[in-house]
N, C-alpha and C positions, 0 to 999 in steps of 0.2 A: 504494500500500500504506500508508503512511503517513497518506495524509488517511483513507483507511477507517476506520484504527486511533484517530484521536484524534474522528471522526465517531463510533464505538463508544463512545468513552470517552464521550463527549459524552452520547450519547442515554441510558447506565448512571447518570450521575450527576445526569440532570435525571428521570428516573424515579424514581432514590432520594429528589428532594427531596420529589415529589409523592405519594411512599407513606407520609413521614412524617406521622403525628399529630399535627394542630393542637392546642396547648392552649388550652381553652377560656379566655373571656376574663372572661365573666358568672355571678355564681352572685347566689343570691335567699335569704336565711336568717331563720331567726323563730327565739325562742326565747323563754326566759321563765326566772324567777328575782326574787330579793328584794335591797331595796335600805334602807339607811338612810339616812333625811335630817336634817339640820343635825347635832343635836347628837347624834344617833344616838338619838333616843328615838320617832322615827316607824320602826315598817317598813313597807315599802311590796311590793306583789307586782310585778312587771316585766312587758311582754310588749314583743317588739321586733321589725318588720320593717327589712330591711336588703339594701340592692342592693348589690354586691361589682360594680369592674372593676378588674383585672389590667392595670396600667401596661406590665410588663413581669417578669423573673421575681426580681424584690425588692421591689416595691411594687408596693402597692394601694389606690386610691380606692375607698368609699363612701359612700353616703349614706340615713341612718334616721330612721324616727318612734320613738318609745319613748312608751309609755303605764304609768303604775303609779297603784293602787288600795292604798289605806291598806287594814290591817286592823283594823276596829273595834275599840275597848275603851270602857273609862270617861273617860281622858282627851282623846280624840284619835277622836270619833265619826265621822268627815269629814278624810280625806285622800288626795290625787291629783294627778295632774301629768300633762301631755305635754309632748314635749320632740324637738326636732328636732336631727339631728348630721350633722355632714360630716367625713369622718377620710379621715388618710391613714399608712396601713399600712409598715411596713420588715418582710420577711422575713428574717431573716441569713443563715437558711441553704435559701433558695432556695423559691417558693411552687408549684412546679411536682411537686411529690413529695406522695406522700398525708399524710403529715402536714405542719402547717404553722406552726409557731411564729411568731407576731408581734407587733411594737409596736407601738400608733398614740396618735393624736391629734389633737385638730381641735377647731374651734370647735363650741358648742353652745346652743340657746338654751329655757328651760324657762315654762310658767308653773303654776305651781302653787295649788292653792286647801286649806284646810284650814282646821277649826276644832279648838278647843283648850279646854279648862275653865281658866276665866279664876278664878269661884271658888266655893264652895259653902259653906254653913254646916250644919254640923251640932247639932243640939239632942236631948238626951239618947241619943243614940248613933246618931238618924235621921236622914237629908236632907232638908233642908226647903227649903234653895233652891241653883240650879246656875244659873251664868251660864256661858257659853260663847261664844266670841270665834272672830266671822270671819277670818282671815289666808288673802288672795290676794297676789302677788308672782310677777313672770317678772324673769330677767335672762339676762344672756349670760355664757359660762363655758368651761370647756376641755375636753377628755375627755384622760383619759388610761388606755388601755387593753393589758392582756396577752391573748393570744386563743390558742388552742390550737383545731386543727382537724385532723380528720383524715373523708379520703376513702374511704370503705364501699365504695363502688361506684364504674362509670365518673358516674354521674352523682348519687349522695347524700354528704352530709357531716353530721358530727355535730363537736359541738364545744364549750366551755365556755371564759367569759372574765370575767376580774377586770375591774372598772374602778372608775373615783373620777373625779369632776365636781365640780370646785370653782368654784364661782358667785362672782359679786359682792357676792351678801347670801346664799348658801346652799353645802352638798356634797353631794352625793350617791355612793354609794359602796356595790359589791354585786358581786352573782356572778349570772351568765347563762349556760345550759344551754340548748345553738342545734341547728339540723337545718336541713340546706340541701339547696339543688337545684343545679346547677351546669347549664347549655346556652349 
């Protein structure tokens, strides 16, 4: 009677482990938003893939390309960058719930190309000549980011994150509006 009893218990509590729901470990997120660089007189528009894994249910590793595209004016006809990041997430209060506040940070490395109006003369009130100067520069830098996400569904997320990238010779520094897949 006894062995029955704890063979019962037995087979009840290893059925309970295998009914539970795995959390997923991998999500995939894009998003896009605007960015200032150096002295904040460039903006630049964002686009960013990013692969998400779940350490476990306080942290998280991933790793992103980010691409941004100046927006034209008179000063600043030509500017753009790619930028590659590897971060590592802290959840505080648990990443396994649909919404999901976190901090990260991580190395980052950018290269950037842009041109600049070096100088122009004006003669009675017209343009008469414009000189404009190439500036290319990559370095290595830090991210440091706040991330807000929350879980729509078993398998989409939406989300919005501050961040700031202080470089060796540059910053960058914006807001990103993300949609994700989670499997």
């Amino acid at each position: 009677m006894k062995i029955s009893f704890f063979i019962a218990v037995f087979f009840i509590s290893i059925s309970g482990i295998y009914s539970q729901n795995a959390v997923p470990k991998f999500d995939y997120r894009v998003g896009s938003g605007v960015s200032l660089v150096g002295s904040g007189d460039v903006l630049l528009f964002n686009f960013e893939n990013e692969l998400n894994y779940k350490l476990n249910k306080y942290f998280t590793s991933s790793i992103g390309i980010k691409l941004g595209q100046g927006l034209k004016d008179y000063y600043h006809p030509v500017a753009n960058f790619v930028q590659g990041n590897c971060n590592l997430y802290l959840s505080p209060f648990n990443n396994e719930r649909n919404l999901d506040i976190r901090f990260g940070g991580g190395p980052s490395y950018y290269k950037y190309n842009g041109t600049t109006l070096a100088k122009s003369t004006i003669v009675n009130g017209e343009t008469v000549a414009i000189k404009y100067e190439n500036e290319k520069r990559s370095s290595f830098g830090f991210n440091m980011i706040i991330e807000l996400s929350y879980l729509i569904s078993n398998k989409f997320l939406i989300g919005t994150e501050l961040f700031t990238q202080p470089y060796f010779n540059d910053i960058n520094s914006g807001v990103m509006f993300t949609g994700g897949y989670v499997f």
